[in-house]
C-alpha positions in Angstrom: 189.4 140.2 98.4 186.2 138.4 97.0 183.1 139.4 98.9 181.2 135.9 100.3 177.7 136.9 98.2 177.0 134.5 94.9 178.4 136.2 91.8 176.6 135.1 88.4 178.7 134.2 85.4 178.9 137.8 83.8 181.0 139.0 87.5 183.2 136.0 87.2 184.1 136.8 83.5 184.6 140.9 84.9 186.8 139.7 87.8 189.1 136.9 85.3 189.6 139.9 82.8 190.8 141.6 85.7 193.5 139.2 86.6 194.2 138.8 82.9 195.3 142.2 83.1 196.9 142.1 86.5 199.2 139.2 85.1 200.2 141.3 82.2 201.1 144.0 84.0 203.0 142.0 86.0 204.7 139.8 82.9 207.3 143.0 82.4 208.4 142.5 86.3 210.9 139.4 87.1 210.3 140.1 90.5 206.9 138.8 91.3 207.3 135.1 90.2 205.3 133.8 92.7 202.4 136.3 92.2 202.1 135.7 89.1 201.8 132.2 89.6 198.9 132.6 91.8 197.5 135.0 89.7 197.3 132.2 86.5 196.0 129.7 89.0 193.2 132.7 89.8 192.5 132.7 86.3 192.0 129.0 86.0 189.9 128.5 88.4 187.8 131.7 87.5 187.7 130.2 84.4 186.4 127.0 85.3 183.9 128.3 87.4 182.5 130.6 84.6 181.9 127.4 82.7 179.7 125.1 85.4 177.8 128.3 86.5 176.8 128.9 82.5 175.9 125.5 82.6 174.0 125.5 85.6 172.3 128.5 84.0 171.2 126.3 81.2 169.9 124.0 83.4 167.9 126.9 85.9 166.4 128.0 82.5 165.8 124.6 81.5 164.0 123.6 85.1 162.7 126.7 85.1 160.9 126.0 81.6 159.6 122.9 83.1 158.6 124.2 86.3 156.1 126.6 84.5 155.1 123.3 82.4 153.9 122.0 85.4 152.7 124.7 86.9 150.3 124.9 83.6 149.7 120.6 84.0 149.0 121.3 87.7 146.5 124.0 87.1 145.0 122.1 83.9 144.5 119.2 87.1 143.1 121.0 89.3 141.1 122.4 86.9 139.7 118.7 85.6 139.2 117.4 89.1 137.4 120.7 89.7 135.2 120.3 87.4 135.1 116.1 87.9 133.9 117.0 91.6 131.6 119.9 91.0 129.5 118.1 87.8 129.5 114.9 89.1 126.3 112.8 88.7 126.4 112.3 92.1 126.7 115.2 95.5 129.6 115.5 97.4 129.7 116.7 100.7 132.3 117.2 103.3 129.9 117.1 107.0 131.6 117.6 110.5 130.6 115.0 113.4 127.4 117.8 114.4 126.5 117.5 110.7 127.8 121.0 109.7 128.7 121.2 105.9 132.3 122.1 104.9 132.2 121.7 101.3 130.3 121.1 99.0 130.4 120.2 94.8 127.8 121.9 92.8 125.5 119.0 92.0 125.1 118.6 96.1 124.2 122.7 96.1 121.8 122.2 93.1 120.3 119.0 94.9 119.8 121.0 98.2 118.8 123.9 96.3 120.7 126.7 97.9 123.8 129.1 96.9 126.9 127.5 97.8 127.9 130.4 99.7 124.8 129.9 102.6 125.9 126.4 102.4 128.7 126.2 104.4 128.3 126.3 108.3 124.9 124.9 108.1 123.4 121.6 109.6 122.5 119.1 106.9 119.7 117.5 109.0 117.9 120.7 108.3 117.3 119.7 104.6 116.2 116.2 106.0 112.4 115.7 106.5 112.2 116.3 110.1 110.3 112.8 110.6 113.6 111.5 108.8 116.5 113.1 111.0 116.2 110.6 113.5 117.5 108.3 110.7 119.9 110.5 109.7 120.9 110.7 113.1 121.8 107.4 113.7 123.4 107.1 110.4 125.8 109.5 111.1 126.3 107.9 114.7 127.2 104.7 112.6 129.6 106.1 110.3 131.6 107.6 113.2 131.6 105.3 115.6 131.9 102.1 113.5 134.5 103.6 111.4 133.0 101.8 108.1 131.2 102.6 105.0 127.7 102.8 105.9 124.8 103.9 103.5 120.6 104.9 104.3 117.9 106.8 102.4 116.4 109.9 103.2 114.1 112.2 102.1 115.6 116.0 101.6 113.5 119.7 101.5 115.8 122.9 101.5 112.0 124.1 103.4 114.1 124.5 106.5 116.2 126.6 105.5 113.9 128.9 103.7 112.5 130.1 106.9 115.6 131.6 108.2 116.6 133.6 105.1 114.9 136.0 103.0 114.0 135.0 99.8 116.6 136.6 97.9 118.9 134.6 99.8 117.3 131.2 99.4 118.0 128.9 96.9 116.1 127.5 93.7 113.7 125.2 94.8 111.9 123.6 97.4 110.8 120.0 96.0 111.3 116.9 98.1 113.7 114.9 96.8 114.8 111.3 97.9 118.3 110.6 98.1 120.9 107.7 98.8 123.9 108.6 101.0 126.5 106.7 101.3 129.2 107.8 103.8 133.0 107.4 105.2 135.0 109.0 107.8 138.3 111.0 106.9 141.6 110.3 107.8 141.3 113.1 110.9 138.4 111.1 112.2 136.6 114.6 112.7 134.6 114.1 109.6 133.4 112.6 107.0 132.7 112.6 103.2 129.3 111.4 101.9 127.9 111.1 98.3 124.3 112.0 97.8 122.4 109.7 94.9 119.1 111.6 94.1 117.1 108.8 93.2 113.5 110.6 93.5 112.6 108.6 90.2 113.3 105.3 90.9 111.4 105.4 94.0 108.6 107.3 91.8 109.2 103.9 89.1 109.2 101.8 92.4 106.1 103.3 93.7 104.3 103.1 90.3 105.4 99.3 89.9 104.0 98.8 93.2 100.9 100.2 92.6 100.2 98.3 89.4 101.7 94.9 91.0 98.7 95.8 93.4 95.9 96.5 91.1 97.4 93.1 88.8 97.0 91.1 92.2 93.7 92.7 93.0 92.1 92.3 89.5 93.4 88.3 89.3 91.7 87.9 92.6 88.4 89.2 91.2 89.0 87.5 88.1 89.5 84.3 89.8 86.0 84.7 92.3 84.5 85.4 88.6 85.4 82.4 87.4 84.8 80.4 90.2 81.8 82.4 90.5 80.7 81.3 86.5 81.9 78.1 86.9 78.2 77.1 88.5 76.0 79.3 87.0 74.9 76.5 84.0 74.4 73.5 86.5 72.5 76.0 88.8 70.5 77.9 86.1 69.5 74.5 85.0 68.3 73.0 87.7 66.4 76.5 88.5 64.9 76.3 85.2 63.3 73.2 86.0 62.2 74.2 89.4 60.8 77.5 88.6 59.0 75.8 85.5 57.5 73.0 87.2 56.5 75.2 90.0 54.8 77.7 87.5 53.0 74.9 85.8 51.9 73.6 89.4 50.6 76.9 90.4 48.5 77.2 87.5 47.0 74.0 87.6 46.6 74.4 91.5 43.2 75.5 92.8 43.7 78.8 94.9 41.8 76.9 97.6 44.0 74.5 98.4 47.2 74.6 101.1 49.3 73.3 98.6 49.5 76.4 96.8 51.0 78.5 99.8 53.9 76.2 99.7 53.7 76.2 96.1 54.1 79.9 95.8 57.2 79.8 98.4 59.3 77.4 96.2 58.6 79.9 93.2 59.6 82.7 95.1 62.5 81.2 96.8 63.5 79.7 93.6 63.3 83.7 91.4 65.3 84.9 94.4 68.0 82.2 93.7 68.1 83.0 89.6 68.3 86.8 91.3 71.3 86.1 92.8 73.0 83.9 90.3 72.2 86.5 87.9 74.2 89.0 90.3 77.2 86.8 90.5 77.0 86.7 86.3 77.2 90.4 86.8 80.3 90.5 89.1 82.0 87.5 86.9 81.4 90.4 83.8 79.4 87.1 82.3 76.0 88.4 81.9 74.5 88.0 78.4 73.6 92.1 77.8 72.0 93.6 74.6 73.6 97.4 74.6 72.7 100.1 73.0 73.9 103.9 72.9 72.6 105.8 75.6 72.9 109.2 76.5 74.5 108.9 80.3 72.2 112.1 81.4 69.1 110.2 80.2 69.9 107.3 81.6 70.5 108.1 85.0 67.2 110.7 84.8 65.2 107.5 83.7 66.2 105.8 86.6 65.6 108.5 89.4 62.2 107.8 89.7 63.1 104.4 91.1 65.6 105.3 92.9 63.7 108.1 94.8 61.5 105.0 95.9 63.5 102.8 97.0 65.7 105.0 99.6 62.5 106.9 101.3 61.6 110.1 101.5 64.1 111.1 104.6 67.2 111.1 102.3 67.3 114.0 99.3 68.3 112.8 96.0 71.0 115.5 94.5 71.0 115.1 90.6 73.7 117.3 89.5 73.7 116.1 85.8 76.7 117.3 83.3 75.9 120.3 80.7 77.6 118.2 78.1 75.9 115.5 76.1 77.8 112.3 76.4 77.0 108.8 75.1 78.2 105.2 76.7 77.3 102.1 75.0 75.9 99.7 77.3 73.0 97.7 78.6 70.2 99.7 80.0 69.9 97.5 82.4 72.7 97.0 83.6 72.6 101.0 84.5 69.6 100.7 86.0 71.2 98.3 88.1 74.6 100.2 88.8 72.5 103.3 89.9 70.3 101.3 92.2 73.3 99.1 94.1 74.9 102.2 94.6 71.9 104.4 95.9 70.9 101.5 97.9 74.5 100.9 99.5 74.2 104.8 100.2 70.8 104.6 101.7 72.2 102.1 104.1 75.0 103.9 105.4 73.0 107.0 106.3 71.0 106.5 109.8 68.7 109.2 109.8 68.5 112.4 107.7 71.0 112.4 104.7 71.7 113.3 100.8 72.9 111.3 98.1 74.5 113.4 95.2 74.2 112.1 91.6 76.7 113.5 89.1 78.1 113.1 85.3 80.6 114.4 83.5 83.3 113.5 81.1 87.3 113.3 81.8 90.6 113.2 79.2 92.8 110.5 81.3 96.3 110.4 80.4 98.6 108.0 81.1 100.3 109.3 84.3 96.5 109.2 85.6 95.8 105.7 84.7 98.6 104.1 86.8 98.0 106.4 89.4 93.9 105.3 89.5 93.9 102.1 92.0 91.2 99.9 89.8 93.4 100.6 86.5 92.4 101.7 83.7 93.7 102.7 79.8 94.2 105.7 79.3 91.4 107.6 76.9 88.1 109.9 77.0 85.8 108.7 79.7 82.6 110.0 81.3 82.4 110.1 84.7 78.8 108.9 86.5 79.6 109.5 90.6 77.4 108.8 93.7 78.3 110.2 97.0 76.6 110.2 100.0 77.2 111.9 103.8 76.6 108.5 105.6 79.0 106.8 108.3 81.6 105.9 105.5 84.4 103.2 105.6 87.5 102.1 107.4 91.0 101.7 105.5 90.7 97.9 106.2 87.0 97.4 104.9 87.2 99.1 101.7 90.0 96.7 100.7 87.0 94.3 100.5 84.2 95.8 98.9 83.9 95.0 95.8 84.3 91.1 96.8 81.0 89.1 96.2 79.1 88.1 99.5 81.6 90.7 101.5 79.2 92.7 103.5 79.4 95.0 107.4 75.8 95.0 107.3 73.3 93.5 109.8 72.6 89.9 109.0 69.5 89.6 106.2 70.1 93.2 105.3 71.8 92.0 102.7 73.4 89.6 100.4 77.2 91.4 99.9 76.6 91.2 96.1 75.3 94.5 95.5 78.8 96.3 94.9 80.6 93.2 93.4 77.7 93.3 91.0 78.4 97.0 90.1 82.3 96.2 90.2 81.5 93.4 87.5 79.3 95.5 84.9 81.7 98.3 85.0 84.8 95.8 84.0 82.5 94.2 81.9 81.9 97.6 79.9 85.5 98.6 79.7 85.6 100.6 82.8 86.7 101.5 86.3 85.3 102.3 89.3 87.3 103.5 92.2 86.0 104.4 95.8 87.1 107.6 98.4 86.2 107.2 101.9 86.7 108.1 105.8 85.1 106.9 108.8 82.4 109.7 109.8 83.1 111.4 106.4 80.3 109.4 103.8 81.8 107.7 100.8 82.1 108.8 97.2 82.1 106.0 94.5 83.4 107.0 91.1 82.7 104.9 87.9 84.4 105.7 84.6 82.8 104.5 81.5 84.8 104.7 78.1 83.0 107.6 76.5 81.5 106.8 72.9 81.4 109.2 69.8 80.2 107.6 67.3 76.8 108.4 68.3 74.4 107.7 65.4 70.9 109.5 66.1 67.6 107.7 65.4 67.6 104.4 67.4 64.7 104.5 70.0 62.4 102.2 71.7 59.1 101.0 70.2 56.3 98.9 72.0 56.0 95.6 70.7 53.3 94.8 68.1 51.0 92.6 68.7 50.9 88.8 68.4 49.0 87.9 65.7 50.3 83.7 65.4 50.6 83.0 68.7 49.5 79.4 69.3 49.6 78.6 65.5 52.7 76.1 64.1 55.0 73.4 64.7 58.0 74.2 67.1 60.9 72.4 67.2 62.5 72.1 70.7 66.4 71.1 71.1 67.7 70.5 75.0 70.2 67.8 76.0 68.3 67.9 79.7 65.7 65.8 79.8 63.4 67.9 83.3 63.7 70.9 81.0 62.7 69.6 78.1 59.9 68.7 79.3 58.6 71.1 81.0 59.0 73.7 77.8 57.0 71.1 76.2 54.5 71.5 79.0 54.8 75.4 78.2 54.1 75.4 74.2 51.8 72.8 74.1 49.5 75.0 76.6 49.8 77.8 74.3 48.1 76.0 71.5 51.5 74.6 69.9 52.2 71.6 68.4 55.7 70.5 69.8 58.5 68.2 68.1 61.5 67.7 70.9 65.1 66.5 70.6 67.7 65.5 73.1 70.4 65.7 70.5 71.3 67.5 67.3 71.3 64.4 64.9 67.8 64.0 66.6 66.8 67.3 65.3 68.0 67.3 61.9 66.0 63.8 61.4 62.8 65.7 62.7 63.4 68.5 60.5 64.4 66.3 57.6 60.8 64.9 57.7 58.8 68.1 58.9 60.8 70.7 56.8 57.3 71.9 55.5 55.9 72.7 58.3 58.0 73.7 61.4 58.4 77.3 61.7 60.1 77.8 65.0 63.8 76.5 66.5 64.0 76.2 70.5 67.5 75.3 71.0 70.1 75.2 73.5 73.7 76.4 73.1 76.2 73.7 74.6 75.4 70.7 73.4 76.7 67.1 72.0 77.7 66.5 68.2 77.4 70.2 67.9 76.4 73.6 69.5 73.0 75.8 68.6 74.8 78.0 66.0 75.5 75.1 64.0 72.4 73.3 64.0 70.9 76.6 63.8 73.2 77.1 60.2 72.1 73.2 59.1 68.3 73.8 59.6 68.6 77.4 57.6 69.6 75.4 54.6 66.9 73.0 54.7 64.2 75.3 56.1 65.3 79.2 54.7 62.6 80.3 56.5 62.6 79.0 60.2 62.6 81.6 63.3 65.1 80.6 65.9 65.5 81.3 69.5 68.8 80.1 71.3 68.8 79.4 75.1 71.6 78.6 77.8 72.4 78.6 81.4 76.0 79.3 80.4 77.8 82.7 81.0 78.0 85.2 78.2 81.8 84.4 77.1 81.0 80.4 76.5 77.7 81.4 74.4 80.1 84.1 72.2 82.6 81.4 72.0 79.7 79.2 70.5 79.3 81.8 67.4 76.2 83.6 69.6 76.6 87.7 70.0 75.8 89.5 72.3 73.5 91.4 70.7 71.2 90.9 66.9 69.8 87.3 68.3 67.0 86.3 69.9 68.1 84.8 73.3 67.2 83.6 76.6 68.5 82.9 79.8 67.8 80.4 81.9 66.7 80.0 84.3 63.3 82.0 82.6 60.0 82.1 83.8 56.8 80.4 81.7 56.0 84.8 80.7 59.4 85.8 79.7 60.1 82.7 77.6 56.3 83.5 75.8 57.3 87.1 75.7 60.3 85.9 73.3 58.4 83.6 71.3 55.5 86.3 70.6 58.2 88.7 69.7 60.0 86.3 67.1 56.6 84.7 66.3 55.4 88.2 65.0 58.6 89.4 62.6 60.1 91.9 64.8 63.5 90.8 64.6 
């Protein structure tokens, strides 16, 4: 009798041969018909069955094959979405409802900076910024309870965490980083899955954009005050000219005696204050005509202590901490002279009382990270640094947006104008620089002015005294001004001197006067801006017809207008109006004399 257990196809071939042999045996007995009929069936069937369980072999071995195909697939899977989750440019994490990690990929562990292994079981909000995890908070309130994709930004330290474990145990780094979660709840609503974006440099990009979108805005304001500030400085110089020369002549003609000359002398004076402060707005519209020269920045400042010791009193100490390295800006002297004394004189002001004022130089490499990150701007370069600090009652957030703005001022009404620091703020821009300011209420202010640093210094250049006059009075002068009041009154001015005048309203006018005088006018008095033609180019026409004719050029206009006209800067002898009756002589004497 067959036992019930599962035979393989080798015991059903043992148990037909068997019954093979049975029926043989029983083949030589008539007897057992019927046995041997069932035997034969047994056979059959044994037979059959041999055949589908070899065949169903085949197929086990055949599935079998597969299944360890797939087992390999699977693993090469799991393997590939293994490594798709843990390298992905993104963090994944898997956080409970009380914020408690339960997985995490590798780029999450490496943004948190910790060993996966200390990972699991703690808070996330502990690597939040703890003035962000009220954010966080509430994020994680949304995502739960509204049951939708939500999304918010925080900003993450693995600092937290570092104080609970040794440092063998913490992780790699403790840098802030700023990340973008977005978020999901799983299917058993008792957590969720969020992806961390570290996107620490596009809010550094953002941040740097910002800032320069700043500084742009703030240096087109300034620009635009500059212009508006230029745009009256020739009608105004003009008609100062002709006051302050017509008051001038008056006062000399005027006998000291008389009352006339009191109000005589306060019409000159409020008039020179006037050119003062048009001059100063020429200085904060960067529009001043300058000569510059190379000056050694230690020199410079010493030069100017002496002055500035004097005008801030004696109960305020004067700390000159000069750089041991010699460094050379190209500039103006007098437009130092003037930075120095604005800003000791803005210091003075801000000290009641006792105080010190420190002075220093020095030179600075900046790079490019350190020009956006300087709020005036600047390119980046070698630069020397001239500072002035001071221990006075310093400035509010709010007011030192406003400084450098021309008639902005906190202090007591005529203590000042409000042009002192916008005049600084224009020479500096005007000489390729920047000038930043550092201060706190109670804590003094510190102003820093960089100045591009020059190398080319060629030694030699100094000042000489000017020689003296020897022609003064002696020679025909030709005077060109399209404004009639000043024309005059230069007349006035040469023809006192002992000059014999020729004067022209227009170019064309001029070059008929010189046509017929070539042989004996000697001097040119012109203005810039004028009909038919500017100075330079009358200047060119009456070189060809008189080679040797000295020539001065005048204007009221800013400094860019006269360079657009063909005048420099520097190499020319120029004046601006409004002058006074000595500085105007001053220039002639000079020119009258050969020293170029």
């Amino acid at each position: 009798m067959m036992d019930d257990k599962q035979f393989g196809a080798d015991d059903f071939s043992g148990l037909r041969r068997r019954a093979e042999k049975r029926l043989t045996e029983q083949s030589d007995n008539p007897q057992s018909t019927s046995t041997r009929e069932d035997l034969q069936r047994l056979v059959h069937e044994l037979s059959v069955h041999q055949i589908e369980l070899e065949m169903q072999k085949e197929e086990l071995l055949h599935a079998n094959e597969n299944l360890a195909i797939s087992r390999i697939e699977l693993q090469q899977g799991l393997d590939r979405y293994t490594d798709l989750y843990d390298f992905a440019p993104v963090g994944y994490l898997t956080l409970t409802r009380d914020s408690k990690i339960a997985d995490a990929n590798l780029t999450a562990v490496k943004m948190l900076g910790v060993e996966r292994s200390l990972l699991k079981g703690e808070r996330f909000s502990r690597f939040i910024l703890e003035q962000e995890r009220q954010v966080f908070k509430r994020f994680m309130d949304r995502v739960f309870f509204g049951r939708e994709p939500e999304s918010c930004q925080v900003t993450l330290s693995n600092a937290g965490l570092q104080d609970d474990k040794s440092p063998g145990q913490a992780g790699l780094a403790a840098a802030l980083k700023t990340v973008h979660l977005d978020a999901v709840v799983c299917e058993d609503e008792h957590s969720c899955r969020v992806a961390l974006s570290d996107i620490s440099r596009q809010v550094e990009v953002e941040r740097e954009n910002a800032l320069l979108q700043d500084n742009l805005a703030q240096s087109q304001k300034m620009d635009s005050i500059g212009r508006l500030a230029g745009g009256i400085a020739h009608d105004f110089n003009n008609m100062l000219a002709v006051i302050l020369g017509h008051t001038e002549l008056a006062l000399r003609k005027a006998d000291p005696l008389l009352p006339i000359r009191s109000d005589l002398e306060a019409i000159h004076k409020a008039a020179k204050r006037s050119a003062e402060l048009t001059h100063q707005l020429l200085g904060f519209a960067r529009k001043q005509t300058v000569i510059t020269k190379v000056l050694d920045l230690n020199s410079a400042v010493e030069s100017s202590l002496k002055m500035v010791r004097r005008l801030i009193g004696e109960n305020i100490v004067v700390d000159w901490q000069q750089s041991k390295e010699k460094d050379y800006v190209n500039m103006d002297p007098a437009q130092m002279d003037q930075i120095l004394i604005n800003l000791c004189i803005n210091a003075r002001d801000a000290i009641s009382g006792e105080g010190r004022i420190i002075i220093r130089t020095g030179r600075q490499q900046v790079s490019r990270v350190d020009s956006i990150q300087v709020p005036c701007g600047m390119t980046s370069g070698d630069y020397v640094i001239l500072s002035v600090s001071d221990n006075g009652s310093g400035i509010d957030k709010e007011t030192l947006q406003h400084i450098f703005e021309p008639f902005f001022t906190t202090k007591e009404q005529n203590r000042g104008t409000g042009l002192g620091l916008s005049t600084v703020y224009g020479i500096v821009k005007q000489n390729f620089g920047c000038i930043e300011c550092t201060s706190e209420p109670g804590k003094g202010s510190t102003f820093i002015i960089y100045l591009p640093r020059y190398i080319d210094v060629v030694p030699g250049a100094a000042y000489t005294k000017s020689s003296e006059c020897t022609e003064c009075g002696k020679g025909e002068v030709l005077i060109v001004e399209d404004e009639p009041d000043i024309l005059s009154f230069i007349k006035c001015i040469f023809e006192s001197k002992g000059y014999s005048v020729h004067t022209a309203l227009k170019p064309s006018e001029a070059l008929r006067i010189a046509s017929e005088e070539s042989d004996k006018i000697g001097l040119l008095l012109t203005d810039v801006i004028m009909p038919e033609m500017n100075g330079s180019e009358l200047a060119c026409k009456l070189k060809t017809m008189i080679p040797d004719i000295k020539i001065i050029f005048m204007s009221g206009y800013t400094a860019d207008i006269i360079a657009g006209c063909g005048i420099p800067d520097g190499g020319v002898n120029f004046v601006q109006k409004p002058f006074s009756i000595a500085s105007l002589i001053k220039v002639v004497e000079k020119v009258m004399s050969n020293e170029q």
